[in-house]
N, C-alpha and C positions, 0 to 999 in steps of 0.2 A: 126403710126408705126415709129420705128427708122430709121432711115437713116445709110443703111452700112457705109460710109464717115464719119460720124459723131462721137465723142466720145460723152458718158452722162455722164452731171455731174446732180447728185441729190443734191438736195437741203435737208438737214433733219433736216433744225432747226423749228422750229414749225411755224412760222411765218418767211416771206422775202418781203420786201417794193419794188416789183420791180418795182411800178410809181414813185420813190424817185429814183431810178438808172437807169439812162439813159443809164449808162456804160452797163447793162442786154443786150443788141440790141448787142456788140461789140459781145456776148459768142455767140449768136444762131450763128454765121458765122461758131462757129467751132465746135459745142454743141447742143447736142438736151438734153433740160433743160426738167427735172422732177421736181417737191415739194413734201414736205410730205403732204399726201392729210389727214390727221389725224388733223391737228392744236393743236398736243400733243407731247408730249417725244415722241419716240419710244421705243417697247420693244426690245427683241433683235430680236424675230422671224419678225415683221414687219420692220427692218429696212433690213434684209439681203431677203424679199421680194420685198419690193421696190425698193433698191441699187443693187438688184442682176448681172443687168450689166454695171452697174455706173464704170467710168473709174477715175471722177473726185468728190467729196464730198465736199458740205459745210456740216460742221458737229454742229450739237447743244451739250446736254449734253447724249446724247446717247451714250452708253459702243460700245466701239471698242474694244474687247478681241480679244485672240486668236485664239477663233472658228470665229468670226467675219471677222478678217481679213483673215484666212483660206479659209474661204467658198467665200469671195468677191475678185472673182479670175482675174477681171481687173481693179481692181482696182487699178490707179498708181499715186494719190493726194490728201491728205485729208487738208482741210482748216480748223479748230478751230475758229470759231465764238462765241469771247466771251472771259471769264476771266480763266484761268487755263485749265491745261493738263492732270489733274489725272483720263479723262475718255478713256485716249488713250492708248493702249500698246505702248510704243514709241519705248522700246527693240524690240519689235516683225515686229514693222512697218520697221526700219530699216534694220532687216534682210531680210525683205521681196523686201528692196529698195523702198519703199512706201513712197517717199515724205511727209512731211509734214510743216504747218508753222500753226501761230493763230493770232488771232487779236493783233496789237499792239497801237490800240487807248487805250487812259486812260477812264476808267469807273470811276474815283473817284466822277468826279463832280455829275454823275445819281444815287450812288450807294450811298456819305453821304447826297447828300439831302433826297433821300427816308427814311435813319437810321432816321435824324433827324423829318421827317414828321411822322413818327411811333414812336415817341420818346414823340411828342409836343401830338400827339393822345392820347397817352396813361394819359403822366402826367393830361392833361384838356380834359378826357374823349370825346374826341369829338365824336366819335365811337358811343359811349352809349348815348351821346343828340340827336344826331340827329337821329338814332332808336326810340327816344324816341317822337321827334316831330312829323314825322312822322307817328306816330301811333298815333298822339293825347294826347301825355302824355306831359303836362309841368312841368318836374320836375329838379332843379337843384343839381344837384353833384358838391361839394367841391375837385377843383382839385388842383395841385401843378405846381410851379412854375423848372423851367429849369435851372434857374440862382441859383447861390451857392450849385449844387450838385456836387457830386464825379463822375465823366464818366469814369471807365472802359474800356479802346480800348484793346484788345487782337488782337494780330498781327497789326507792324505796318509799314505797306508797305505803295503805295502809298494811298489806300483806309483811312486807318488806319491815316498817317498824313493828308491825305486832311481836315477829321472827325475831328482828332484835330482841329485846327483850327476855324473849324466852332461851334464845341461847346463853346472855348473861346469866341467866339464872343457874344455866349449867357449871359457869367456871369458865366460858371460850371468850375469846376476843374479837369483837367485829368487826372487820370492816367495808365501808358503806360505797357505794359506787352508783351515780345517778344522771342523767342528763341535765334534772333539776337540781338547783341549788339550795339547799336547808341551813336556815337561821341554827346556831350551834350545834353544829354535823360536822364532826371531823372527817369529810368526804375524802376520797381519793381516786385517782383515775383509774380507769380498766384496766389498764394493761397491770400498775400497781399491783390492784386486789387478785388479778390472775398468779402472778407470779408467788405472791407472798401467802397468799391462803392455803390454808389444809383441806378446805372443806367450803363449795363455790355452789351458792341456789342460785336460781337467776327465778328472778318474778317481778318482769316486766311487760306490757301490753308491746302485741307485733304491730310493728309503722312499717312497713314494707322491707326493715334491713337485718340480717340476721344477725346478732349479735356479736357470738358466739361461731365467728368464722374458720376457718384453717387454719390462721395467724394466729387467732387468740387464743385456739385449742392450744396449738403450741407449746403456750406462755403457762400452762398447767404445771404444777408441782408433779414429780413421781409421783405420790404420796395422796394426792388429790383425789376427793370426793364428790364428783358435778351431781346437782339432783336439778331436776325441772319439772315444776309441776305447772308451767303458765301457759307455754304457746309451742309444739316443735317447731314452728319455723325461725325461732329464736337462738337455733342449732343446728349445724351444719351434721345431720345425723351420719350422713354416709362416713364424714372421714371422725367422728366422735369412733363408730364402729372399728375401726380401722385402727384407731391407739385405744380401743380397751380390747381389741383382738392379738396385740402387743404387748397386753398390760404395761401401757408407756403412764397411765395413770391407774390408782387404787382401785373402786370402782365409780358406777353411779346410778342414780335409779333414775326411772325415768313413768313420767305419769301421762303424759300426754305427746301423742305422733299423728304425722302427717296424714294417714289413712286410719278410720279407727272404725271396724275392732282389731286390732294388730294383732297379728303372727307372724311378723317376719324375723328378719335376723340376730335381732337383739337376743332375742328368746334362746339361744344356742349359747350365750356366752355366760359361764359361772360368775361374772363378777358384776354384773346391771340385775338392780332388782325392777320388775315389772307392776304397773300397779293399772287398772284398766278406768283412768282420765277417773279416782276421784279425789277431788282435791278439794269439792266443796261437798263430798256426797254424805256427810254425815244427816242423820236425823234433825237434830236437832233446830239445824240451818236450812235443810231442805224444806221442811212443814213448814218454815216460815216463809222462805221462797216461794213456794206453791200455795200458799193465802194471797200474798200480797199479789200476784199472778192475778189470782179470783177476783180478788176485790179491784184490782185495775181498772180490769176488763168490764166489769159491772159500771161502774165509775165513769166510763166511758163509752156506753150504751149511744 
């Protein structure tokens, strides 16, 4: 039972390391601490049953609308655990006087090693040998090399230059494509980097438009590799389905979809590897995330 004295803060990101947070012990002084007992997104009806008398939030990618904050009527702090803000009403939070802030640790370093580990997968099939060994089958696939390809970076924040960088280091060529404009960036337009690339990430924050349309699917090389580990509505997934059910492109991986925990159709096709949304979930970045969380939230007593 809650403690009259006490506020609650919910926890609703699907997972929180609290043996790796020692700072955890500092909150129960002033908190009587719930999780998401789901180890998944929430919907909207499961989150404003569990938060119902949450005063405090750490928040995963779970929609904070209108009716959301509406209905979560002591609610007076939400924390953003993680990369971008586009699941917050921030107008509405404001009115309401609803505090909030988000993680300001950099993701780059968890978020281009993963592009690049689903990149190396793909080009030298590693996915499809080792299904294959496993099951007793020694067969080998002719795979391709990383070095003197054309890399694609759509949006280039910090995610986007760290990614630079390390694809240089393999031997590939980048090219950069951005709404913003960079002091000596030999930028190029979309449509450009679509056509001319071997190998296309997109790691962009979603503003209402998908990027990554019908049109632009299009403008894909055969030979092309799309990975997204930022936003699926960044991507018109249905017809992306539809030309790598044609193999009209190479393959692509994909980290993040519109309903999650996903099983749906992707999962039937041999050439998309699946990876279930982690693109910041490494150790190392997480512990830090989930202190600075702690200490916010104290901070802000």
């Amino acid at each position: 039972m809650i403690k009259s004295n006490k506020k609650l803060l919910f926890i609703a990101t699907s997972s929180f390391n609290v043996r790796q947070n020692n700072t955890l012990n500092l909150l129960k002084k002033n908190f009587s601490i719930k999780f998401n007992p789901t180890g998944k997104k929430l919907s909207e009806n499961q989150l404003l049953s569990y938060a119902k008398n949450a005063t405090h939030i750490v928040a995963g990618t779970e929609k904070y609308n209108l009716t959301v904050i509406n209905k979560l009527k002591k609610l007076k702090y939400i924390f953003r655990l993680g990369s971008g803000t586009e699941n917050l009403d921030i107008k509405n939070l404001k009115l309401k006087k609803i505090k909030f802030q988000s993680s300001t640790i950099s993701l780059e370093k968890a978020v281009g090693e993963l592009i690049i580990g689903l990149v190396l997968s793909n080009l030298r099939k590693i996915c499809r040998h080792d299904h294959d060994m496993k099951n007793k089958r020694w067969i080998k696939s002719m795979g391709n090399l990383l070095y003197g390809k054309y890399f694609g970076i759509i949006g280039y924040g910090k995610i986007g230059k760290y990614l630079s960088k390390l694809v240089k280091s393999f031997g590939a060529k980048t090219i950069i494509s951005d709404i913003k404009k960079f002091k000596n960036i030999n930028q190029r337009s979309l449509s450009y980097l679509l056509l001319k690339s071997d190998i296309v990430s997109i790691n962009a924050n979603f503003n209402s438009s998908t990027i990554l349309n019908k049109k632009n699917l299009d403008r894909l090389k055969k030979n092309c590799i799309l990975i997204n580990t930022s936003r699926a509505e960044l991507i018109d997934y249905d017809y992306l389905y539809k030309i790598l059910k044609k193999n009209r492109i190479h393959s692509a991986a994909l980290d993040v979809f519109n309903k999650e925990p996903y099983y749906g159709k992707f999962s039937k096709l041999d050439n998309v590897i699946l990876t279930p949304h982690i693109g910041s979930y490494a150790k190392e970045v997480r512990d830090l995330m989930e202190k600075e969380a702690i200490e916010k939230i104290i901070k802000n007593l």
